[in-house]
C-alpha positions in Angstrom: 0.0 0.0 0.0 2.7 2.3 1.2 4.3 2.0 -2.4 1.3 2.5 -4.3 0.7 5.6 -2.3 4.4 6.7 -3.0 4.2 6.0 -7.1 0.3 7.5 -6.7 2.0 10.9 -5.0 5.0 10.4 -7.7 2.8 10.4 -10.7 0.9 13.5 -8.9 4.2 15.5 -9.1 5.1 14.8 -13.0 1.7 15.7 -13.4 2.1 19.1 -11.8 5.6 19.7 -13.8 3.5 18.6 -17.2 0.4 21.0 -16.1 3.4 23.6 -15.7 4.3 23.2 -19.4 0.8 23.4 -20.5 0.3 26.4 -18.9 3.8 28.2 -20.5 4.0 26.8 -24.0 0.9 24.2 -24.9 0.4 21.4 -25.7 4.6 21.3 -26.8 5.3 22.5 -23.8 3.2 19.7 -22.1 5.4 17.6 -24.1 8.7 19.1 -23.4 7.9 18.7 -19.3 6.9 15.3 -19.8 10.2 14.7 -21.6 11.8 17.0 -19.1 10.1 14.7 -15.8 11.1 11.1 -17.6 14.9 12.5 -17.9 14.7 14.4 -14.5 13.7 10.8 -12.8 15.7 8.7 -15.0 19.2 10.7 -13.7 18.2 11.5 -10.3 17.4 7.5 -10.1 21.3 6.9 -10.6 22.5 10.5 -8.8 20.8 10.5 -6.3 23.4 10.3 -3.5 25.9 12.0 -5.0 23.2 15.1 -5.8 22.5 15.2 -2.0 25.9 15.3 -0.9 27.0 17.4 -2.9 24.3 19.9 -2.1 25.0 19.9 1.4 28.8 19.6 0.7 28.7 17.1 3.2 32.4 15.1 3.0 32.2 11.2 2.7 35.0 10.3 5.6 37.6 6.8 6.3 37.0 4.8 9.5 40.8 6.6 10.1 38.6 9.8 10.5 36.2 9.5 12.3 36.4 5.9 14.0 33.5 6.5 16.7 31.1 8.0 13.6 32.4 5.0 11.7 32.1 2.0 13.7 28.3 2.7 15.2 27.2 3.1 11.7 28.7 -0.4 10.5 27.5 -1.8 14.2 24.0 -0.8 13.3 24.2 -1.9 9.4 25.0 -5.0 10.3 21.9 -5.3 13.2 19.7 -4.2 10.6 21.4 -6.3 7.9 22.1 -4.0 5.9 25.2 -3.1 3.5 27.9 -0.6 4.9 26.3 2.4 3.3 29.0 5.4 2.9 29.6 8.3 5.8 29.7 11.8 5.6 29.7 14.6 7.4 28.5 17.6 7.1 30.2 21.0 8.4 27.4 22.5 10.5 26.2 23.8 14.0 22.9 22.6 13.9 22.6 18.9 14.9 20.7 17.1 12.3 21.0 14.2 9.4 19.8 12.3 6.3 20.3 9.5 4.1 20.3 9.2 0.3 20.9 6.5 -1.9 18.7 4.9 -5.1 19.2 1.6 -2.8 20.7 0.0 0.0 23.6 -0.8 -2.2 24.4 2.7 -2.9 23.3 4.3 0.0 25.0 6.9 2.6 24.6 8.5 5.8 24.9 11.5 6.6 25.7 13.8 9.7 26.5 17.7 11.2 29.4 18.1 13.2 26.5 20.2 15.1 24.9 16.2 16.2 28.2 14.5 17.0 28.5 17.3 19.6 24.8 17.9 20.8 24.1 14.0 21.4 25.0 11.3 23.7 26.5 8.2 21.7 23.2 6.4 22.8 20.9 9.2 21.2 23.1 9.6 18.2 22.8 5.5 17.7 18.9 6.2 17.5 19.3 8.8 14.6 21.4 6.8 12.8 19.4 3.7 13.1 16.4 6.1 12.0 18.2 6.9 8.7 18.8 3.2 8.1 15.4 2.2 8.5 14.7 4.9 5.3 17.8 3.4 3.4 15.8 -0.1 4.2 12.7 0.7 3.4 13.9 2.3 0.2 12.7 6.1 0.7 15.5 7.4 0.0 15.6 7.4 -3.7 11.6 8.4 -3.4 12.2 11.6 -1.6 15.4 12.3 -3.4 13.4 12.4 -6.6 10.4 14.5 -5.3 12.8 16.8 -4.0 14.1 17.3 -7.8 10.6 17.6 -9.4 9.7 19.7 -6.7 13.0 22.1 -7.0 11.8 21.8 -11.0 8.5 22.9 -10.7 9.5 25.8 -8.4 12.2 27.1 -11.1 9.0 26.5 -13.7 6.5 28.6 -11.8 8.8 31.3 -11.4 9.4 31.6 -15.0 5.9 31.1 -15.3 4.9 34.4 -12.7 7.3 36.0 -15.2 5.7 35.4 -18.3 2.5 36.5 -16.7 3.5 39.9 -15.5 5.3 40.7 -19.0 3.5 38.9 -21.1 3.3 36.0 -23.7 4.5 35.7 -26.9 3.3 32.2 -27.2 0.6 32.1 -30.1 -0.9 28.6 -28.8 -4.3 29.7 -27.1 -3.5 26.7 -24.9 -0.5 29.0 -23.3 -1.0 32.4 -23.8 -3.6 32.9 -21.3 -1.9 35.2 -18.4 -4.3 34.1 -15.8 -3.8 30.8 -16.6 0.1 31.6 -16.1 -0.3 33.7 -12.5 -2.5 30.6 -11.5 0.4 28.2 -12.1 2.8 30.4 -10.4 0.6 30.8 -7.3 -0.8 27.1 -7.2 2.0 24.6 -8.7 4.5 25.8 -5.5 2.0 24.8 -3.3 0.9 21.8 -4.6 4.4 20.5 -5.0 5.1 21.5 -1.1 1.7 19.5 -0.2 2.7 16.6 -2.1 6.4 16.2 -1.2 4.4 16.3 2.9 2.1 13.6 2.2 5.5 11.5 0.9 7.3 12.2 4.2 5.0 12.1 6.9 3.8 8.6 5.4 7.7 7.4 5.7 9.0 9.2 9.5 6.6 7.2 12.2 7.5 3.5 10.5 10.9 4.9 9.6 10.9 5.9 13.8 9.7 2.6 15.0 12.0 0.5 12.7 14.7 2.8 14.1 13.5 2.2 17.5 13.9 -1.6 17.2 17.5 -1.3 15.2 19.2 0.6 17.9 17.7 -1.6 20.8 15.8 1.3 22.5 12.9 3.7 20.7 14.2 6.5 23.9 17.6 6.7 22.3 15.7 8.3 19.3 12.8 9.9 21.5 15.8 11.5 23.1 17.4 12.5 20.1 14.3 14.2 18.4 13.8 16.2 21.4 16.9 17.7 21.3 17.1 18.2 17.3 13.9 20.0 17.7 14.8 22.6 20.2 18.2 23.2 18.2 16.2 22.9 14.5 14.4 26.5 16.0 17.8 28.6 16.5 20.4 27.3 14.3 20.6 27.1 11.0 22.5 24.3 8.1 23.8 26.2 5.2 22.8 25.6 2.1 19.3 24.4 3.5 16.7 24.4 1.1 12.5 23.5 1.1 13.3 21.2 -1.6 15.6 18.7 0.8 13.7 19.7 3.9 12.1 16.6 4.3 15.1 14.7 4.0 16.5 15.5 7.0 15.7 13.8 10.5 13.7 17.4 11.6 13.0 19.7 9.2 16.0 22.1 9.1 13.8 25.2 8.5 11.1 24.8 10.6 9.7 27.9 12.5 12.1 30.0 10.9 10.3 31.6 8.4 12.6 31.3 5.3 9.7 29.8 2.8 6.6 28.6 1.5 7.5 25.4 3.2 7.0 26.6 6.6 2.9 26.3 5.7 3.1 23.0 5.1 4.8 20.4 7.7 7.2 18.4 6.0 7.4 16.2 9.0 5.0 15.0 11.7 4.5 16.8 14.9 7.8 15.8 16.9 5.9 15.3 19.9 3.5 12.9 18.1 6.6 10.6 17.0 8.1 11.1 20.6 4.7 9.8 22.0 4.8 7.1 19.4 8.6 6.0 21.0 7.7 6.0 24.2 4.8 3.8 23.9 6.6 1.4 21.8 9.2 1.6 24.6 6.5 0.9 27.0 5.5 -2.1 24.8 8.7 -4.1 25.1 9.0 -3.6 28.6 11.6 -0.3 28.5 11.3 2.5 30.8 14.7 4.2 31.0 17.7 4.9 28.4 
């Protein structure tokens, strides 16, 4: 069910992108964004991990580097029999982390230097083993690639707003409506930002209890998630963008302000997935870290 939702909400986001093309140029330019979306898929389906990385310029490190970092992510691979994905770390204040990969083969992990510092070992085994349980349950590659339609369709509409405030040259009556164009501009963000939530918050809580059971105790992460929160409101990751919000362990921009994506959570309420922990803590008989 849970990946018939995720190629439903998929398919829902090339649609957008297409509608987008409509709008600006026809029925060619229909054509061109479906072209556009196929490709778009098609390289961020074999890119994905590097595209991430990259964004964040997060450094993929040697056991020799970091040999704590190192060893509790291959301890908690292997408990969740998984391959050794790759390690990075990211050069920032605010504790947080991701994974990316197309698939468990070709996955990595990354971290801030901002988490190493903020959590205990036990807390920062929780996080981890959260961002293994997406590299296992494959939502990795899904939310990499709604993060690039998404980033698309944003750069689309804003041409879009453009073309509608100074006009179209397009002669296709199908396009050159500048309603039509505002409209797109106004609604596509939106709908891409509701979409890429639905495609998140369906993923976190199973990706939170499976993370729960890899590190031995849901509190390590309940922990975690507490802290990330309070330290998601003041500091800040550079580079940070809505697009890859919803990668991240806590939403990196949340409460601050910075864009449309603050109207739409990209993540459930943390609370909610701490209550979630505890009671699955209560469940197999834990009451203490």
């Amino acid at each position: 069910m849970n990946m018939l939702k995720t190629t439903l909400l998929m398919a829902a986001l090339t649609g957008i992108l297409i509608a987008i093309g409509g709008a600006i140029g026809g029925s060619t330019g229909a054509v061109v964004m479906f072209v556009i979306s196929l490709g778009l898929n098609f390289y961020t389906y074999w890119n994905s991990d590097t595209m991430c990385l990259r964004a964040y310029n997060a450094r993929v490190i040697t056991r020799e580097e970091a040999p704590n970092l190192y060893d509790l992510v291959e301890r908690l691979a292997e408990r969740a029999q998984l391959p050794m994905p790759r390690v990075a770390i990211i050069e920032a204040d605010e504790p947080n982390a991701f994974a990316t990969g197309r698939n468990p083969e070709h996955a990595a992990v990354a971290v801030t230097t901002g988490i190493m510092r903020v959590l205990t070992y036990e807390e920062l085994a929780g996080v981890i083993s959260h961002e293994l349980a997406h590299v296992k349950h494959r939502d990795t590659l899904i939310g990499t690639i709604a993060a690039s339609i998404a980033g698309v369709i944003s750069m689309i509409a804003n041409i879009a707003q453009f073309a509608a405030i100074f006009g179209s040259n397009n002669d296709d009556e199908e396009g050159s409506n500048p309603l039509v164009l505002m409209a797109t501009a106004i609604i596509a963000p939106i709908a891409a930002a509701v979409i890429q939530m639905a495609i998140s918050r369906t993923r976190e809580y199973d990706a939170d209890a499976e993370g729960g059971r890899i590190c031995g105790n849901p509190l390590y992460l309940a922990n975690a998630l507490e802290k990330i929160e309070h330290y998601a409101k003041y500091g800040e990751i550079p580079n940070a963008k809505p697009e890859t919000s919803h990668m991240f362990i806590i939403n990196p921009l949340a409460g601050k302000g910075k864009s449309i994506a603050n109207l739409f959570s990209t993540h459930p309420l943390t609370e909610d997935r701490i209550a979630k922990l505890h009671e699955q803590a209560s469940q197999q008989g834990i009451t203490t870290v």
